[in-house]
Each structure stands twice: as structure tokens, then as C-alpha cells.
C-alpha positions as CSV (number, residue, x, y, z in Angstrom):
1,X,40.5,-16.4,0.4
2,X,42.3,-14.7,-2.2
3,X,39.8,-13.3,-5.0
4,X,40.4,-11.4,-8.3
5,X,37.5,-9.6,-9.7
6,X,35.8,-8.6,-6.5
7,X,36.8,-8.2,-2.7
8,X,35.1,-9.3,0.4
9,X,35.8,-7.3,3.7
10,X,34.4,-7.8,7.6
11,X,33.7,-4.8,9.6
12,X,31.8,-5.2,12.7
13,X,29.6,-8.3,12.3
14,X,28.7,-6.9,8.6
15,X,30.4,-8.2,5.2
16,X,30.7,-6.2,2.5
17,X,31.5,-8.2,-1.3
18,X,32.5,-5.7,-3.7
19,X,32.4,-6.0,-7.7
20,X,35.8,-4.7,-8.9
21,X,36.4,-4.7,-12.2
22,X,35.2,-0.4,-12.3
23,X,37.4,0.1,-15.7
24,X,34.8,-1.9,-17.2
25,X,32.1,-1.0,-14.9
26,X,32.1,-4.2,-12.5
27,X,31.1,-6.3,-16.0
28,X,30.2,-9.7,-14.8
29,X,32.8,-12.3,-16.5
30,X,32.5,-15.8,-15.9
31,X,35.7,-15.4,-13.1
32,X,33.4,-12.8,-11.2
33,X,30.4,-15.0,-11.6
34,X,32.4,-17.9,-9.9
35,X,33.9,-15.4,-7.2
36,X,30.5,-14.1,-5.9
37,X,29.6,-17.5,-5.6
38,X,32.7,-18.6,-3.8
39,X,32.3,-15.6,-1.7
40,X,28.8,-16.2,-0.7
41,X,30.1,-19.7,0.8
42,X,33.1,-18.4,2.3
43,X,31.0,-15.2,4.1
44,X,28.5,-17.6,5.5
45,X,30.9,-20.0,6.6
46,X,33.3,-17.8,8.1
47,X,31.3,-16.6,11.6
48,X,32.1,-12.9,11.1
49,X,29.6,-11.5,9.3
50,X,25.3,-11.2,9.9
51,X,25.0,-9.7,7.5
52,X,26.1,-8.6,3.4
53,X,26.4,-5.9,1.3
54,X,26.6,-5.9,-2.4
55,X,28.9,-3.0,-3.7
56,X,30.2,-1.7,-7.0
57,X,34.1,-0.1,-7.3
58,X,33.6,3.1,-9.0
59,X,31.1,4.9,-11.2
60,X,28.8,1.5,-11.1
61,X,27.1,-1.4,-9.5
62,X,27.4,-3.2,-12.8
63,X,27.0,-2.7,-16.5
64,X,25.9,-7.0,-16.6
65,X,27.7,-9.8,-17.9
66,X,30.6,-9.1,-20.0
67,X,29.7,-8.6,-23.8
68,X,33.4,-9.6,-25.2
69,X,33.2,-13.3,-23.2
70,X,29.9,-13.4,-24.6
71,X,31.3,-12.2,-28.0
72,X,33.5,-15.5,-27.9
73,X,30.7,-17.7,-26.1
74,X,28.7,-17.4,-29.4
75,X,31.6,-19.7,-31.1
76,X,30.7,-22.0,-28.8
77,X,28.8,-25.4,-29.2
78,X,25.5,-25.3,-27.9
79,X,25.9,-27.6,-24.6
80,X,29.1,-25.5,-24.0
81,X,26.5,-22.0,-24.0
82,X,24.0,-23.6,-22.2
83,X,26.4,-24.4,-19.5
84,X,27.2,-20.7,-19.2
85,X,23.8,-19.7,-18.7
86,X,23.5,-22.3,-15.9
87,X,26.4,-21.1,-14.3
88,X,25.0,-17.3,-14.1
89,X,21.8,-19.1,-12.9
90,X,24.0,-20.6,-9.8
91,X,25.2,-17.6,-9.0
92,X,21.3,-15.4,-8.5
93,X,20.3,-18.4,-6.6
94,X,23.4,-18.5,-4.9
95,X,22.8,-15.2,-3.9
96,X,18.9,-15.7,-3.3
97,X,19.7,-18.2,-0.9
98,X,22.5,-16.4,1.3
99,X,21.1,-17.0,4.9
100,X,22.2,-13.4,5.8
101,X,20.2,-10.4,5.2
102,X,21.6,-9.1,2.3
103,X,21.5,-5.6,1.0
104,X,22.5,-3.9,-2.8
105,X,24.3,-0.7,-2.6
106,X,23.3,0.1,-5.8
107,X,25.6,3.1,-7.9
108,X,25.6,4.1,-11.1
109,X,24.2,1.3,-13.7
110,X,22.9,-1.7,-12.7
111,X,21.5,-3.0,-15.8
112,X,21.1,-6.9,-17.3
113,X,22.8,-9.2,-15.2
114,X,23.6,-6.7,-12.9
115,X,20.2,-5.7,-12.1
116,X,20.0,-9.1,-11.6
117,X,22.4,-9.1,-8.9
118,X,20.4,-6.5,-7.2
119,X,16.9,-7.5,-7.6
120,X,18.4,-11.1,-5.7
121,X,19.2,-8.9,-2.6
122,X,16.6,-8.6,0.2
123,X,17.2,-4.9,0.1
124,X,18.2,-2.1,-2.5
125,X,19.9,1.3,-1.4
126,X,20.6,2.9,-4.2
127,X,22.4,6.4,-5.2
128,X,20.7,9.3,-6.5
129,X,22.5,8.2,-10.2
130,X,21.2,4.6,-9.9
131,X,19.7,3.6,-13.2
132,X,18.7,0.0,-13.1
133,X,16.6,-2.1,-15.8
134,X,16.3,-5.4,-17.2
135,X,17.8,-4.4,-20.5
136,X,18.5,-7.9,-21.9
137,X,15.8,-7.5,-24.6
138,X,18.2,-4.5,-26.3
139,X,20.6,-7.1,-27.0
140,X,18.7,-9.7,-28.9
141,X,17.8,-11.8,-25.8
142,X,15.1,-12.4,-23.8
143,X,14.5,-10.9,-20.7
144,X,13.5,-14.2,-19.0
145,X,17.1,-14.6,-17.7
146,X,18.8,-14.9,-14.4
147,X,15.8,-15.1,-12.0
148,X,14.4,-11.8,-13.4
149,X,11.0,-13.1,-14.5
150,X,11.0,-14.4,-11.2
151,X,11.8,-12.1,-9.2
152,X,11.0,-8.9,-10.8
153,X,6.7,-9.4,-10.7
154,X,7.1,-9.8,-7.7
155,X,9.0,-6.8,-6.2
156,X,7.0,-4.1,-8.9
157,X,3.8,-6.2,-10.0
158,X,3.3,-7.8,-13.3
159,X,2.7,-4.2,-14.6
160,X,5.7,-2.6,-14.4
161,X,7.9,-5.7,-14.7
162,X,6.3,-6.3,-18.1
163,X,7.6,-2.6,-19.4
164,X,10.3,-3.0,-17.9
165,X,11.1,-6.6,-19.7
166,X,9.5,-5.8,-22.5
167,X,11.2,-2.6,-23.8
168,X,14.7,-3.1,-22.0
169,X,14.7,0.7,-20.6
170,X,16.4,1.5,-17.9
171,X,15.0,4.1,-15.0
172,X,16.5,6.6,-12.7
173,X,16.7,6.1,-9.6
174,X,13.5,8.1,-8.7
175,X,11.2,6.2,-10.7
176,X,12.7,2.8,-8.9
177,X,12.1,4.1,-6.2
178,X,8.4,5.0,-6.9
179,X,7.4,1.6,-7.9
180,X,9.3,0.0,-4.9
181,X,12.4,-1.7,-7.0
182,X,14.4,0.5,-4.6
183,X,13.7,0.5,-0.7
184,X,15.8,3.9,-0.5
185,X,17.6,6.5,-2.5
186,X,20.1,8.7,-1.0
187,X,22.8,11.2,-2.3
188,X,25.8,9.3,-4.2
189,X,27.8,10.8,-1.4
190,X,25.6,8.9,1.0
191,X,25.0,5.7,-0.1
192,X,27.8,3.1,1.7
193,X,26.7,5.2,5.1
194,X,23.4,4.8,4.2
195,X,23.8,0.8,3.7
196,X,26.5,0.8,6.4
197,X,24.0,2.1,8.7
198,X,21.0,-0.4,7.7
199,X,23.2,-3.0,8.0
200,X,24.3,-1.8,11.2
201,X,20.7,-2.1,12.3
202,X,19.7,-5.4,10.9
203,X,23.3,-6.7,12.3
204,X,22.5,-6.2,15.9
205,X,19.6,-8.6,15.8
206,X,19.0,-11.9,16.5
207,X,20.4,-13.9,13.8
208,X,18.9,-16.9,15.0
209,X,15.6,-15.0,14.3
210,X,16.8,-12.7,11.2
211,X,17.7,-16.2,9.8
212,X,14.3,-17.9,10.3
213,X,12.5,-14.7,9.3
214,X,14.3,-15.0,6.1
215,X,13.5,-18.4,5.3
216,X,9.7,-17.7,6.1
217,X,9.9,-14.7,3.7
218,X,10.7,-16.8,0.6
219,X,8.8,-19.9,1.7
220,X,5.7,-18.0,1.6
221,X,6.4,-17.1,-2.3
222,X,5.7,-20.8,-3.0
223,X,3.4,-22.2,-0.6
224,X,0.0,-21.2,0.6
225,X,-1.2,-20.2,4.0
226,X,-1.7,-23.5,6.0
227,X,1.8,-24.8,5.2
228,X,3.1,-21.4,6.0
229,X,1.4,-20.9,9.2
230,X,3.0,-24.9,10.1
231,X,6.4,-23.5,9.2
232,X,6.2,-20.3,11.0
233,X,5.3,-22.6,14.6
234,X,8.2,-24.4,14.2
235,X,10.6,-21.3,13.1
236,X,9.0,-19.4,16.3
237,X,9.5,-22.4,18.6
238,X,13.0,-22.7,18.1
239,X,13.4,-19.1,18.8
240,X,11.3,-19.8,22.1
241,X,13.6,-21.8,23.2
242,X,16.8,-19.7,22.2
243,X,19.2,-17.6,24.8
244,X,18.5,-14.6,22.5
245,X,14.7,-14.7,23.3
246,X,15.5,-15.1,26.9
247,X,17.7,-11.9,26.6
248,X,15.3,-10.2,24.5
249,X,12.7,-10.1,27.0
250,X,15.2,-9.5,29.9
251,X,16.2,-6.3,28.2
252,X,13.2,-5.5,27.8
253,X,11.8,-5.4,31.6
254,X,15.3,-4.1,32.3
255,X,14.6,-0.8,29.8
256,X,17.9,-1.5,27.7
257,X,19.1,-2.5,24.1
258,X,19.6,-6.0,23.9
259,X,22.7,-7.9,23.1
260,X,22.0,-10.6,20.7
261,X,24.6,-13.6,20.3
262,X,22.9,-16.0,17.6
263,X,21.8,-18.8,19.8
């Protein structure tokens, strides 16, 4: 599929989708917005990939949506604006819903609607120059946008998410780290090996069972413990019952890695 503002590669059961717009620092316009989405269909559909990462070209992850197509959004009607912000909505829960483990390389800024784009991944690495915040507030808008007040509480607490919303600042990567919006920080040098390498990990697991796990994860955001515990008998069951089970515990006995194939 041929794409123009971002680029989606295989290598070795891993997909990487890369934001590419780095002269103006992988700014999300509405063309990107649509990409991701189309790329998120096409990487789950194609059988190649277990699992994603989410990359910026150049000095950043992404400086957010793009302020000169909102510049000309604000001469639109009403309907017409609200129909944008539905469409950046589609894309974070097309994101969120990506069956694959996904993970955020994060570089440089990530900031507005590309924090965002992070904070929907299942996993942040982030570079030693990462600066990521919700700055949407700093711009005349509220922060409430794009699955952050979702989201957000519940990676840092209600806390920090409610500085970090409130006063649109945006922290280094250390502080991220400290109040677990990042998983990892490593040296800018570092970071695709360092997400390659996680990915690596995650990709050599059952994605029968990675895909289930997943599902569980989220689930248990909205429901409470008795339907969760229902859902997690049938999600284990069918793994029961899978060939990658079967292998899993002959590799085992036989004191060796497993090789996983997804059913």
C-alpha cells in the first residue's frame, strides 16, 4: 500500500509505522491521520507482523496535529470542525484497538496529538531527549481531546495527569519516566535497538495468547471483577486448546525455547 506521510516496513514478524513528515516534525495533518489509520488495517491484515512500532523520522515523534490545517479548519462551519475532531478520534481508537502489541519509540517531542499517539501504545521507549506532554491547554483548547483524559489517569494517576492537563507543560524524559508515562528511557543512539529488541521479545510469543492477553488488559478498564474473571476462562480455554500451548509445554519438559506459530 502506497502511503505519503508515513511508511510502514516488516522485519522479522515485527512492523514498524513511521511518521514522516520530520521537516515539520512528523505534524499530524488530516492525510497522516487517515494513513495511520489505513496502516493499522493494512498491518493487521497483512500476516507479517505480531507486532508494531510507532516511530518518528528525525529530530521527533511528533510536534501534534498540524497548526496551519487547523489555521484553515477554523473557517470552517461547525459540523465541518466537528467532523475533524471525530476523525482524530478514529485514529487513537484505531490505534487503541490494534490487536498487536504495540510499542511508541518515542524521540524528540511528542506533545498534543502526538503524545496522544503515544499514550495509545501499550508500551513507550523513549530517548533520553523525549519531552512529551498534553500541551493542548497552551493553545486555547482543552486538554480533554483524543483519548487523553482517558487514557492519561490511568497510566500516571489522576495526580499527575491533572498537572499535566492542566498547565500544558511538557517533561523530560526523566520525569516520564519517574511517574511511569514511559516504560524505558535509553540513549537517543539506543532507542530503535532498544524497541527493536522489545519487540523482538514480545514477537516470539504466542500471538494467539499475546492477543487474548491484550484484550483482557483493556476489558478490565471497564468491567469489574466477576465479568473479568468469566472472560479470562474463556480467553484461557481457547489457548488450552491451542497447538501453541501444546508446544509450550513440550519445550518446556524438553529444556528449549519454544517456537510459537499463532494457533
Amino acid at each position: 500500500m502506497k502511503y505519503e506521510t508515513i511508511k510502514v516496513g516488516y522485519s522479522k514478524n515485527i512492523s514498524t509505522i513511521t511518521l514522516n513528515r520530520p521537516d515539520r516534525l512528523n505534524a499530524m495533518s488530516l492525510a497522516m491521520v487517515r494513513e495511520l489509520m489505513r496502516a493499522c488495517d493494512e498491518v493487521e491484515q497483512s500476516g507479517k507482523a505480531r507486532v508494531v512500532i510507532f516511530a518518528g523520522a528525525g529530530r521527533a515523534f511528533s510536534a501534534g496535529l498540524d497548526l496551519e490545517e487547523m489555521k484553515k479548519a477554523m473557517t470552517l462551519k461547525p459540523a465541518e470542525q466537528e467532523s475533524i475532531l471525530r476523525l482524530l478520534d478514529l485514529m487513537f481508537l484505531r490505534v487503541r484497538k490494534v490487536e498487536l502489541p504495540t510499542i511508541a519509540a518515542v524521540n524528540g517531542l511528542a506533545v498534543g496529538g502526538g503524545c496522544a499517539l503515544a499514550i495509545a501504545c501499550d508500551i513507550r521507549i523513549a530517548s533520553e531527549d523525549a519531552k512529551i506532554g498534553a500541551v493542548f491547554v497552551k493553545r486555547g483548547l482543552s486538554a480533554a481531546d483524543v483519548g487523553v483524559s482517558w487514557t492519561l489517569p490511568r497510566l500516571v494517576g489522576a495526580g499527575w495527569a491533572a498537572e499535566l492537563m492542566l498547565t500544558g507543560d511538557a517533561i523530560d524524559a526523566a520525569q516520564a519516566e519517574r511517574i511511569r508515562l514511559f516504560n524505558h528511557v535509553v540513549p537517543a543512539a539506543q532507542l530503535m535497538k532498544a524497541a527493536r529488541e522489545l519487540a523482538a521479545k514480545l514477537a516470539s510469543g504466542p500471538p494467539l495468547g499475546l492477543k487474548l492477553t491484550k484484550r483482557a488488559l483493556y476489558r478490565s478498564l471497564w468491567y469489574g471483577l466477576p465479568s473479568q474473571l468469566e472472560y479470562e476462562a474463556v480467553a484461557q480455554t481457547l489457548c488450552f486448546l491451542s497447538d501453541d500451548f501444546q508446544e509450550g509445554v513440550k519445550s518446556f519438559l524438553e529444556k528449549r525455547e519454544p517456537e510459537f506459530h499463532g494457533y
